[in-house]
Structure formats: structure tokens, C-alpha cells
C-alpha positions as CSV (number, residue, x, y, z in Angstrom):
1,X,37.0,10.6,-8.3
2,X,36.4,6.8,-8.7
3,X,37.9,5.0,-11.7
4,X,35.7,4.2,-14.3
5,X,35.4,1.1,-15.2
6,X,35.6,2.1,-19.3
7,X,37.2,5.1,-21.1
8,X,34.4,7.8,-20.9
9,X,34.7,10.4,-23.7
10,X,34.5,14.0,-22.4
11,X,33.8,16.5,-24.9
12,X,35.7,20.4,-24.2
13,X,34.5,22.9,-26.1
14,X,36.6,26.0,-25.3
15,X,39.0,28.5,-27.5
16,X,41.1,29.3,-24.4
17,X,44.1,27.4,-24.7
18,X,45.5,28.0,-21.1
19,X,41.8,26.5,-20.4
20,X,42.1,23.9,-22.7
21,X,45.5,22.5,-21.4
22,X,44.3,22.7,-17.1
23,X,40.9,20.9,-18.0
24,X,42.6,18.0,-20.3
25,X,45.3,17.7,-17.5
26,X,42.6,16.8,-14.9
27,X,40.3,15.0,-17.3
28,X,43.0,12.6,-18.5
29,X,44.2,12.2,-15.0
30,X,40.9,10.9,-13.8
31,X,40.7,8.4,-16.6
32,X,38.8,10.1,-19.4
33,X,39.3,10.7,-22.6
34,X,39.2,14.1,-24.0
35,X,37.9,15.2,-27.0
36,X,38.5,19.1,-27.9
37,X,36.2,21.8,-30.2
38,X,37.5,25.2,-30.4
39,X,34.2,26.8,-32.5
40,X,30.6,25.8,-32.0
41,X,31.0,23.9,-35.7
42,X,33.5,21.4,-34.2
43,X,31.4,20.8,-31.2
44,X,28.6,19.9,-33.1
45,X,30.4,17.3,-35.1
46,X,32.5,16.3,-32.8
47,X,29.6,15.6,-30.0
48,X,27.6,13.5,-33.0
49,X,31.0,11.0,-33.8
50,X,32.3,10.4,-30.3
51,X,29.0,10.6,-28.5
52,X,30.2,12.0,-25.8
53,X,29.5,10.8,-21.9
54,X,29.5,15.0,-21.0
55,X,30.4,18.0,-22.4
56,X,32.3,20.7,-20.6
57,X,30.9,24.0,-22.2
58,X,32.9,27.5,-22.2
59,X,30.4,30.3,-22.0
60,X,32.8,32.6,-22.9
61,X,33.3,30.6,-26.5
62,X,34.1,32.9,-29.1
63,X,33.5,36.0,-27.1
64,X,29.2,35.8,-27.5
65,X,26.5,33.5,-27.4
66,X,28.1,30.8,-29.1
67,X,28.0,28.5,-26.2
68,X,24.1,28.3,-25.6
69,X,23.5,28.5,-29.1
70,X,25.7,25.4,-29.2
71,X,24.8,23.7,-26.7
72,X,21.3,23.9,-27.1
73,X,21.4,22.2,-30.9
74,X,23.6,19.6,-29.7
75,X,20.9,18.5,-27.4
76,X,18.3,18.8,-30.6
77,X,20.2,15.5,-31.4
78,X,21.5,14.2,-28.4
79,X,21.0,13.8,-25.2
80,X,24.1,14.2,-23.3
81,X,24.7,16.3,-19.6
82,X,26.1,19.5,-20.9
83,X,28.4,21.2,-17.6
84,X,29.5,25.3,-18.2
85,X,32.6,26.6,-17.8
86,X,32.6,30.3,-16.9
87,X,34.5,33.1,-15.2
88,X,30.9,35.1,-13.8
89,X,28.9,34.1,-11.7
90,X,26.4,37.3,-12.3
91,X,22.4,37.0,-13.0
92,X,23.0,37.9,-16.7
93,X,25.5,34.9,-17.2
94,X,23.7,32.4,-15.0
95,X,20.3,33.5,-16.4
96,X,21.5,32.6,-20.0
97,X,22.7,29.3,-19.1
98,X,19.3,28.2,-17.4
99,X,18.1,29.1,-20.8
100,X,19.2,25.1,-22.0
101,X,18.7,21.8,-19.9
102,X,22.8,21.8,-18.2
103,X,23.9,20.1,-15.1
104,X,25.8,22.7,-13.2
105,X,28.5,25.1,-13.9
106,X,31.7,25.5,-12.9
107,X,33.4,28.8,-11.9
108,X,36.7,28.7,-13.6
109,X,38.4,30.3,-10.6
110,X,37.1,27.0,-8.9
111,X,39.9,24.1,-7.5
112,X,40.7,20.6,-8.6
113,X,38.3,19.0,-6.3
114,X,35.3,21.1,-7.3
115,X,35.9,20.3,-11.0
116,X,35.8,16.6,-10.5
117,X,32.8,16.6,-7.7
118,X,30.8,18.7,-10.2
119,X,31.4,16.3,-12.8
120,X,31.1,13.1,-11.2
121,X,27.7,14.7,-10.2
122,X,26.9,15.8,-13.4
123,X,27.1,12.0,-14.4
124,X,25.8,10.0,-12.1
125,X,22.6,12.3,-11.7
126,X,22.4,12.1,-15.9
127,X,22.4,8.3,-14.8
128,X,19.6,8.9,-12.8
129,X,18.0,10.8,-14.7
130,X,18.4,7.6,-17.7
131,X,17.1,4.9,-15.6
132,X,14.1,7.4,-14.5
133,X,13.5,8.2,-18.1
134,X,13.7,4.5,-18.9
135,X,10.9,3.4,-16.4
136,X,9.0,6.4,-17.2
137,X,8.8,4.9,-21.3
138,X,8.6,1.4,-19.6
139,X,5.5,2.8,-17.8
140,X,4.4,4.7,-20.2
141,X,4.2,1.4,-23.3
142,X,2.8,-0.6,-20.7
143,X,-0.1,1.7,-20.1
144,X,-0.9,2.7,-23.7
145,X,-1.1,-1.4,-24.3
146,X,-3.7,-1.6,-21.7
147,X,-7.2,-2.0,-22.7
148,X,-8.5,-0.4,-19.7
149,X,-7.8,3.7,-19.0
150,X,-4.9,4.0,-16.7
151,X,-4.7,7.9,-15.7
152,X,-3.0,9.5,-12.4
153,X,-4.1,13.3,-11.0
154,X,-2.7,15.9,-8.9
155,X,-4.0,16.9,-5.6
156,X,-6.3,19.3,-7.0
157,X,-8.3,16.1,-9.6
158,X,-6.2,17.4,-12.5
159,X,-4.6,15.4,-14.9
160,X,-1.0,14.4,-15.1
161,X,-0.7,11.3,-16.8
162,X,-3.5,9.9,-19.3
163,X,-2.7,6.2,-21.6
164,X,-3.7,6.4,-25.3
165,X,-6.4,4.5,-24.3
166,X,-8.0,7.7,-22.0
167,X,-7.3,10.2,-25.0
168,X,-9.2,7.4,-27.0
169,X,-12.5,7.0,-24.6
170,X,-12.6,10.8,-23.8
171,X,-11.6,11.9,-27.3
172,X,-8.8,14.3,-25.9
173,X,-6.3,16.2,-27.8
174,X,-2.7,15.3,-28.2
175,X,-0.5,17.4,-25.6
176,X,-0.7,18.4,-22.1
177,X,-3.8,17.7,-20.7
178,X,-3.2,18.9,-16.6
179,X,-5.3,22.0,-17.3
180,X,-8.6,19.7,-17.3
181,X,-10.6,18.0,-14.4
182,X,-11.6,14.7,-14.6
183,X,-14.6,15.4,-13.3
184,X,-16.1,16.9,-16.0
185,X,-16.2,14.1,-18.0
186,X,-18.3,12.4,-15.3
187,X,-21.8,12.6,-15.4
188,X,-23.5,15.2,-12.9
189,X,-25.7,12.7,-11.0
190,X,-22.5,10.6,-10.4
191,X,-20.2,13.6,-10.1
192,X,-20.9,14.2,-5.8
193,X,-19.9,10.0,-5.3
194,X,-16.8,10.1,-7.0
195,X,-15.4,13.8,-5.3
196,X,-16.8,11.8,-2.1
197,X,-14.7,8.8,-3.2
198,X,-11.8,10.4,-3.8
199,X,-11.7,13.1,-1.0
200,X,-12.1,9.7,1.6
201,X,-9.2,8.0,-0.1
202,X,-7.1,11.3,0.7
203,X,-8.5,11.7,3.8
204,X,-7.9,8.0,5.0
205,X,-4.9,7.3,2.6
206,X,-6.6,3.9,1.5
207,X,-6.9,2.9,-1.7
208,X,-11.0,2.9,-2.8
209,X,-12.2,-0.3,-5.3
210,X,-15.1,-1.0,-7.7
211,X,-16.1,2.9,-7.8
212,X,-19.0,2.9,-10.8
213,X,-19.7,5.9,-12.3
214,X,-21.2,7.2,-16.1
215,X,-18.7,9.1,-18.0
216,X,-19.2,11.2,-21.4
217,X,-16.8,9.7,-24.0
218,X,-16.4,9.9,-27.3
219,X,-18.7,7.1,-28.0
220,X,-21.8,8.7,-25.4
221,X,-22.4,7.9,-21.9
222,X,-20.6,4.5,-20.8
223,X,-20.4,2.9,-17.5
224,X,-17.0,2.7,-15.7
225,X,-15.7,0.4,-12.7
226,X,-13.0,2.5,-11.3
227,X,-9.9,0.8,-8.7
228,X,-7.4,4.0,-7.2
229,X,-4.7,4.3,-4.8
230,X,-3.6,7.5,-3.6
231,X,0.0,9.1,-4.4
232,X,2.5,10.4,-2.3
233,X,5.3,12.7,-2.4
234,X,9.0,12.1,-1.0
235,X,7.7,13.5,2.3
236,X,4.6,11.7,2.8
237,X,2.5,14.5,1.5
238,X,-1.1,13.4,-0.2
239,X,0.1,14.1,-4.2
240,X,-2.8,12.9,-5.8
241,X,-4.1,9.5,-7.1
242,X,-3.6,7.0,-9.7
243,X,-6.3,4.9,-11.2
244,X,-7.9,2.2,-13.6
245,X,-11.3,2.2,-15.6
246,X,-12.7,-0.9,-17.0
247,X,-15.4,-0.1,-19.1
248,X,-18.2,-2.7,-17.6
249,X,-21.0,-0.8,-19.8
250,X,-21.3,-4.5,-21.5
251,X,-21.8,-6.4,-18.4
252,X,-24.6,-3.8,-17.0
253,X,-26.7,-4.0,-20.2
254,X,-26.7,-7.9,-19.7
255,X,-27.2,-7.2,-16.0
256,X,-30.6,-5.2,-17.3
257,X,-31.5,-7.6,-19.3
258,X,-31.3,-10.4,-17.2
259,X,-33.3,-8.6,-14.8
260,X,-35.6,-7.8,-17.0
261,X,-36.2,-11.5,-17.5
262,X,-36.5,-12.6,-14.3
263,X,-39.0,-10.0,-13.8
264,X,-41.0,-11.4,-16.9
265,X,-40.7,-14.5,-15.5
266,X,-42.0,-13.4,-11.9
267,X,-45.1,-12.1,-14.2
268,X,-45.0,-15.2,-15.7
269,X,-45.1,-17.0,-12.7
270,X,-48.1,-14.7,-10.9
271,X,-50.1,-15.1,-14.2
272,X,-49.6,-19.2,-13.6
273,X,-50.5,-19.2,-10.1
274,X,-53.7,-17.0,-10.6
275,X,-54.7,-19.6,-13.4
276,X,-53.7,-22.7,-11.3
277,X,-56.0,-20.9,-8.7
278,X,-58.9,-20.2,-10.4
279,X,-58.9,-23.6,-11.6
280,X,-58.8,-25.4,-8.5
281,X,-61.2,-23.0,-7.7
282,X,-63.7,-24.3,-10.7
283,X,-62.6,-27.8,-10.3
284,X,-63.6,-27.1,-6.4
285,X,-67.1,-25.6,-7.7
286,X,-67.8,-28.7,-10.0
287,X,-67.6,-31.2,-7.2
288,X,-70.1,-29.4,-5.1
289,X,-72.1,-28.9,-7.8
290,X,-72.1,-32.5,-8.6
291,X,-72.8,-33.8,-5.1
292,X,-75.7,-31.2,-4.4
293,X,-77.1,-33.6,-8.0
294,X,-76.4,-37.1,-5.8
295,X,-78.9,-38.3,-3.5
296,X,-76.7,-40.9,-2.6
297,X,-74.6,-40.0,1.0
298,X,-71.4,-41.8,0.7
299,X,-70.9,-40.2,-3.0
300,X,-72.1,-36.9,-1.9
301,X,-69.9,-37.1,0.8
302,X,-66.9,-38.4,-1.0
303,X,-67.7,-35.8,-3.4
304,X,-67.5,-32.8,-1.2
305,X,-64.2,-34.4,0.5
306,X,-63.0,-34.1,-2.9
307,X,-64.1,-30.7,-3.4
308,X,-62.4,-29.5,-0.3
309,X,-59.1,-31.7,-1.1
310,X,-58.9,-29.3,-4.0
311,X,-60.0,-26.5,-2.0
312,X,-56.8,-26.8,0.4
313,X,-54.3,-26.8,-2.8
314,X,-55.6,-24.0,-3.8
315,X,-55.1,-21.9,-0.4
316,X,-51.6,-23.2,-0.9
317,X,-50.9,-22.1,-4.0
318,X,-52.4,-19.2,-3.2
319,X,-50.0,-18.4,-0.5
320,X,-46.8,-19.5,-2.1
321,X,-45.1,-15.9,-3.2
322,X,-45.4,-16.4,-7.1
323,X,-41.0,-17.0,-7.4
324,X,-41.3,-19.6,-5.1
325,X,-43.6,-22.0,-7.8
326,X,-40.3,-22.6,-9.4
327,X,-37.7,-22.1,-6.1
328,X,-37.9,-22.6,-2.5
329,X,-40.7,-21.6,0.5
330,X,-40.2,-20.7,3.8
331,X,-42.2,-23.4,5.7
332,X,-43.5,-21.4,9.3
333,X,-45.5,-19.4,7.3
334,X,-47.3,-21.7,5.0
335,X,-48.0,-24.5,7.7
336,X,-49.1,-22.3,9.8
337,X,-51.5,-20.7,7.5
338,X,-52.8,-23.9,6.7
339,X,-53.2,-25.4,10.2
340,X,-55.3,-21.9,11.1
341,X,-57.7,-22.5,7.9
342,X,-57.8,-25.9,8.9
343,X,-58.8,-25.4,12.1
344,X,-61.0,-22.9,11.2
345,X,-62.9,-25.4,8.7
346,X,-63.1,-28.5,10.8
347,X,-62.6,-28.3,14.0
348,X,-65.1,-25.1,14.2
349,X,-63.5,-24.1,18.0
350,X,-64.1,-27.0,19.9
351,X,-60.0,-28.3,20.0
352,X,-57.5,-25.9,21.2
353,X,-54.8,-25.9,18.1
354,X,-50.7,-25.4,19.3
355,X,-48.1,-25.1,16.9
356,X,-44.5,-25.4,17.2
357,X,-42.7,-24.8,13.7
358,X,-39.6,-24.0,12.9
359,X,-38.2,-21.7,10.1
360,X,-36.9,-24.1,7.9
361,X,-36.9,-23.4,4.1
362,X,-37.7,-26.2,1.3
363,X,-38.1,-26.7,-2.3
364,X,-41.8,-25.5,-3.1
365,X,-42.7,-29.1,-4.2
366,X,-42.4,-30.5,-0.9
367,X,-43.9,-28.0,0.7
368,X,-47.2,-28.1,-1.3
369,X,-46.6,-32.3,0.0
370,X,-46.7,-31.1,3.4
371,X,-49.4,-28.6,3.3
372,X,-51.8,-31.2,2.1
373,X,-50.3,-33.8,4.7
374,X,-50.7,-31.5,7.5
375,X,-54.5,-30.8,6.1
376,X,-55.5,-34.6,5.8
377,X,-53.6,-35.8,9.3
378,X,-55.9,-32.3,11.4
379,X,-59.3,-33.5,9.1
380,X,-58.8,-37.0,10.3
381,X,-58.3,-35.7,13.6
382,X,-61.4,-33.8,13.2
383,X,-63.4,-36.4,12.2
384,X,-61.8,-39.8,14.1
385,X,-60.6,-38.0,17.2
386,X,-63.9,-38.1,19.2
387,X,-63.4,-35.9,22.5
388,X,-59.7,-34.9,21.7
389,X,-59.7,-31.4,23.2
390,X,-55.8,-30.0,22.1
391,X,-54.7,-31.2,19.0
392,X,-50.4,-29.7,18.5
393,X,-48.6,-29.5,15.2
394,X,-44.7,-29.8,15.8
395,X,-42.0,-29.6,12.8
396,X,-38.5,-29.1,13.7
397,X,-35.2,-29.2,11.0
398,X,-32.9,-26.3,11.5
399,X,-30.2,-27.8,9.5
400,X,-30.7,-27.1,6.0
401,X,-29.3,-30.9,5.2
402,X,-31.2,-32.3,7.7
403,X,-34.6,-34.4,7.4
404,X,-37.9,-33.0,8.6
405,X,-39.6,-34.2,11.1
406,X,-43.2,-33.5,11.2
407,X,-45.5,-34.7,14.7
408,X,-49.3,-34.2,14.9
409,X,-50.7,-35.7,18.0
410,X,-54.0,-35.2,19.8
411,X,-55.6,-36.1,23.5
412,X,-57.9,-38.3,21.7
413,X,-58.7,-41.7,22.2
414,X,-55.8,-42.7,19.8
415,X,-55.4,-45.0,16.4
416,X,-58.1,-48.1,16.3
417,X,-55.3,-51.0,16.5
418,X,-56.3,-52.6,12.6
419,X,-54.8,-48.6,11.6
420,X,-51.8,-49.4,13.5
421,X,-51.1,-52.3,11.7
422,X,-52.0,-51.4,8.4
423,X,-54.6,-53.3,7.7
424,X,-57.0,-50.2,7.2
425,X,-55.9,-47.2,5.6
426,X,-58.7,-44.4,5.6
427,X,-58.3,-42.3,2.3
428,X,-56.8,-39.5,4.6
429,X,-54.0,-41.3,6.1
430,X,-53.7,-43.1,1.9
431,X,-53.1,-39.8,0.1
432,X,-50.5,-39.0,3.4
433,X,-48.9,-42.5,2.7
434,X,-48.5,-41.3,-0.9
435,X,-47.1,-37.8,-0.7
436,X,-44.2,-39.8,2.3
437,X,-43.6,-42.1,-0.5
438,X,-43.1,-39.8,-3.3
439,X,-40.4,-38.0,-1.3
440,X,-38.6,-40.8,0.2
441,X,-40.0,-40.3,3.4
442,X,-41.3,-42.7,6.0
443,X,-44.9,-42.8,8.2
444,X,-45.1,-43.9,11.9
445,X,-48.7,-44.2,13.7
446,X,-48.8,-44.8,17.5
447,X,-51.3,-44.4,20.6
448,X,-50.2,-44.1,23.6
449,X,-52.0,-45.0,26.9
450,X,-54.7,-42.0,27.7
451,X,-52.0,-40.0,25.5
452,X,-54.2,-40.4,22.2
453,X,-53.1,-40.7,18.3
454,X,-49.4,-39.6,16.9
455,X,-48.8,-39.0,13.8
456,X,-44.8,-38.9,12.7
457,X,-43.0,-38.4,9.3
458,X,-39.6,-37.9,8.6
459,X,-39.1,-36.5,5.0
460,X,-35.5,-36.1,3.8
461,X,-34.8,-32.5,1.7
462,X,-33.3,-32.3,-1.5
């Protein structure tokens, strides 16, 4: 046997003297120190003074059942490896021995070696047995301080292992608790996701995150996020799972009620765009009511421009999706909704229309700037363009950083030259000018030779 490295006291509690002398000889010659008990008494009070590393146990003290009876109170106090001494080796004897927690026995009959291997076994797995039962209370304090439920469950969903904080949420008794299923607690309409869950972590031996299910606890039904990893035995054999619950009932109620905000403010938002419609709509109705009164023809006329100036926010207000008043708009749609109303309105079918537009998406101020751009540039087209036969609409901008760049150019017979150089702005092409400067933008007119007018601008996105 190895030295030790510090006197180790071995208690021997036997009434055998021949006994008593062979097992001090070999104890004392392996470096221990013995301490003898000839009656179950001395044993007690002896094991409670010297503390004992291990106590060598006669079975046959004082004729009877001394021994267990012994042995078993002095581990009521203590915990200490208890190793019999005995001269059977029948049922009866060994079946009253596994009546107490003992490491071994030893046959009396038995040689010098298989006394000390037996012992030195007896210690070192009652070392074992120490540091297990030290990380097992390690574990275990570290788990009941958690907030969260901390449980693990045997192959079959039973329990094995539940914090305080799981007795607390599920209200559970104190004791063992691997008679119930964890499944019970769950809620039906949750219960077929979670056996799913878990049955797919033990059939692909991966570990399964941010499971939410409803459980029934103590307090009623609250709302669990769930992270598990499966268990495995010393042979690699699927043993069960262990697992975490955050209670994130908190977080979904603010979830529901944030939702249930934003879907007050969609209602909001529908309620302000009907209204904004139906008065551009009146406003609209006014002005052509007011220039049927004028006899006048350039007031009537700029009267009903006005009216249909108006009329063109409106259809774009009225096809903006109510969440995008306050967000961003997908731009294909939109321009090409308003170029086909357009079209309809002033052009009547005598220009063929093309448009190339990219999906590009943009804060919904700018794109109610570029509806009404794109409505003015076609109308003075319409109106200026005499003989122009295909009039295209071209906006390109992928990159979402990148400026827009929208083109509307016609086979007409082009800009007059004082237009070019800014010396006459027709209102059209001054509310353009306008909307480009409000948004940083820039305006370029051109004509080319037979190639009629171009209209470019480049506006820069937010």
C-alpha cells in the first residue's frame, strides 16, 4: 500500500483478541494509526473523538447484531467508510451487511494483500465518493441561487433534479419528485411542441434553444423560454436532458402591448389618410366649382390645373399603404400607378407611354415629391410636346445610399431654348424646380437634335 502522506486513524471494532492483534500488526505496518473498540459503546465514542478515516467492523461483535446496529448509528453522525470483517460469506451474513451504506467486506480467512487492497479501495473510492458529493452541493447551491428553473429528467421526461426555484414556480412538495412528468405542468396546446422538441434533441443529440411554451404554476399560466442539452451516460447512451426556464411572461405582455399599439396606430394612420383624401377630394371639388363661376379662360383654366394638382395628391395618398404615411414606400408601384393615371388623363391614347423603374424603396415624403414631379414633367409633355408620339419614364437607384435618378424624355420637338436657359419657367416645370430644391436635388433640361425634350433629376435619399 502507498504511504500516506499523514497519520490516518483507523478505527477496529472487534472483541477477538487474536483478531485484534493480526489487524493492528498490518494497520500499523502500513502507516496508520489504530484505534481499538471492543463493545458497540466504545465504537461509538471512540469513532466521534478520533474521527476516524475508516472503520474496520467485526460482524461477529459480541456474538449478535451488535455490528450493524453499530455501525449504522455511527453513520447517523458521521460519515465515514465503514469495511466488515467476517468469517461467512453466506446470504444471511452478506444480506445483513447490505442492510448499512459499507465499502466492502473482508473474509477473515482472507491474506495480507487482500486486507490492504480492500482498504486502500475502501478509501480512495470514499474519496471519490467526497469530491462527488462536494460538486453535487456545489451544483446543487448554485442552482437553488438561480433565478431561473434549472431541472434535469430521465429518459422517460421524469424528474431527477428540480432547484428551489422549480418547487417554487410549480408549487411542488419537498421530497422526491421523479415520480412526476414534466409534461403535465405544460399546457395541453403546447404539450405536442415540447415532446416534439425534446424527442428531436434525443434523436439528433443536439442541444434545442429558445423553446416557448405556457406552463401551470403556482401563480397561473406563465410563459416560459426554455434552453436544454441532452445527457449522457458513461456509455454514450441518451440519459435524459437538462434544462433552463426563464420566465419571459413579462416581456410577452409588453410584446402584446406594443403590438397592440402599432396596430392602433396603423388605424390611426388609415383614419388620417381617408381624411387627408376626402379633403383633397373637396378642396379638388371647390376649384371646379369655382372655375365653372369664371368666365374668364386663363382663371378658369388655372383653376381647373389647380383642381387637378390636388387631384394627383390625392391618388397618391390614396395609394400609399396607410404605415407608409409615417415610414418608407416602395417606389415601382407608386410611379407607375401615377404614370398610368396620368396617361390616362392627358395624353388620352395618342403617345405610347414606356416605363423602366426600378424597385427602389424611399422615405414616403419624397416619394409623394416624386409622384407629383413625374405628374407635372408627363402634363407638360402633354400639353408642350406637340407631335411627340412615345413619351418613356426611366428611374434607376438600386443602392439604397445611392441618389435617384429620374429621366422623362419624349420624341417631341424638344425644350423652346428661353426654357433651357431659365429664363422661362412654366408653373409645371416651377413646382418641379421646388420639390428638387426641397430635397437637395438638382434639375437638368436638354433637347437633342430630332431626339426631343429630357427631363433629368438626381435626388439624394435620406
Amino acid at each position: 500500500m502507498a504511504a500516506v502522506s499523514h497519520t490516518q486513524h483507523i478505527l477496529v471494532v472487534a472483541d477477538d483478541e487474536h483478531l485484534i492483534q493480526a489487524e493492528s500488526a498490518l494497520l500499523n505496518g502500513e502507516g496508520f494509526e489504530v484505534v481499538l473498540a471492543t463493545t458497540g459503546a466504545e465504537a461509538r465514542e471512540r469513532a466521534h473523538l478520533h474521527q476516524p478515516s475508516l472503520i474496520l467492523m467485526d460482524v461477529d461483535l459480541a456474538g449478535g447484531d451488535v455490528a450493524i446496529d453499530t455501525a449504522r448509528r455511527i453513520l447517523t453522525d458521521q460519515e465515514v467508510p465503514i469495511v466488515f470483517l467476517t468469517s461467512r460469506s453466506d446470504e444471511g451474513t452478506i444480506a445483513q451487511m447490505r442492510t448499512v451504506s459499507r465499502y466492502g467486506f473482508i473474509l477473515k480467512s482472507s491474506g495480507f494483500v487482500v486486507h490492504r487492497e480492500v482498504i486502500r479501495l475502501a478509501l480512495e473510492l470514499f474519496g471519490e465518493h467526497q469530491e462527488l458529493r462536494m460538486s453535487r452541493d456545489m451544483f446543487r447551491s448554485v442552482a437553488d441561487l438561480a433565478g431561473d428553473i434549472i431541472v434535469r429528467h430521465d429518459a422517460e421526461g421524469r424528474w431527477v433534479f428540480v432547484n428551489k426555484q422549480a418547487r417554487k414556480v410549480w408549487g411542488l412538495p419537498p421530497g422526491d419528485v421523479s415520480s412526476m412528468d414534466y409534461l403535465d405542468y405544460v399546457q395541453p396546446e403546447d404539450r405536442e411542441a415540447t415532446k416534439h422538441a425534446a424527442e428531436t434533441m434525443r434523436r439528433e443529440q443536439k442541444p434545442v434553444s429558445n423553446l416557448v411554451n405556457r406552463l401551470r404554476t403556482a401563480e397561473g399560466v406563465r410563459t416560459y423560454q426554455w434552453n436544454s442539452i441532452p445527457v449522457f451516460d458513461d456509455q454514450g447512451i441518451y440519459a435524459g436532458f437538462q434544462a433552463t426556464g426563464r420566465d419571459i411572461t413579462p416581456e410577452r405582455e409588453r410584446e402584446a402591448r406594443i403590438q397592440t399599439l402599432l396596430e392602433e396606430r396603423e388605424l390611426l394612420l388609415r383614419e388620417l389618410q381617408h381624411r387627408v383624401k376626402n379633403d383633397l377630394g373637396l378642396v379638388q371639388s371647390l376649384l371646379s366649382l369655382q372655375a365653372q363661376q369664371i368666365s374668364e379662360a386663363r382663371a378658369q383654366e388655372a383653376l381647373s390645373e389647380a383642381g387637378k394638382r390636388v387631384g394627383v395628391i390625392a391618388r397618391i395618398y390614396e395609394a400609399l399603404a396607410p404605415p407608409a404615411l409615417g415610414g418608407t414606400v416602395q417606389l415601382k408601384p407608386l410611379l407607375e400607378r401615377i404614370v398610368a393615371d396620368t396617361t390616362e388623363s392627358v395624353f388620352g391614347g395618342k403617345a405610347t407611354l414606356v416605363t423602366d423603374i426600378e424597385e427602389r424603396t424611399v422615405p414616403a415624403r419624397l416619394a409623394v415629391a416624386l409622384g407629383i414631379i413625374v405628374n407635372e414633367v408627363l402634363t407638360n409633355t402633354a400639353k408642350y410636346a406637340e407631335g411627340a408620339d412615345r413619351v418613356t419614364v426611366y428611374l434607376n437607384g438600386v443602392a439604397p445610399e445611392a441618389p435617384l435618378t429620374l429621366r422623362i424624355t419624349d420624341d417631341g420637338p424638344g425644350y423652346p431654348s428661353a426654357i433651357l436657359q431659365g429664363e422661362s419657367y412654366r408653373l409645371g416645370l416651377s413646382i418641379v424646380q421646388s420639390l428638387v430644391d426641397q430635397h437637395g436635388g438638382t434639375l437638368a433640361l436638354s433637347s437633342g437634335e430630332g431626339s426631343g425634350a429630357c427631363t433629368e433629376i438626381t435626388l439624394p435619399v435620406e
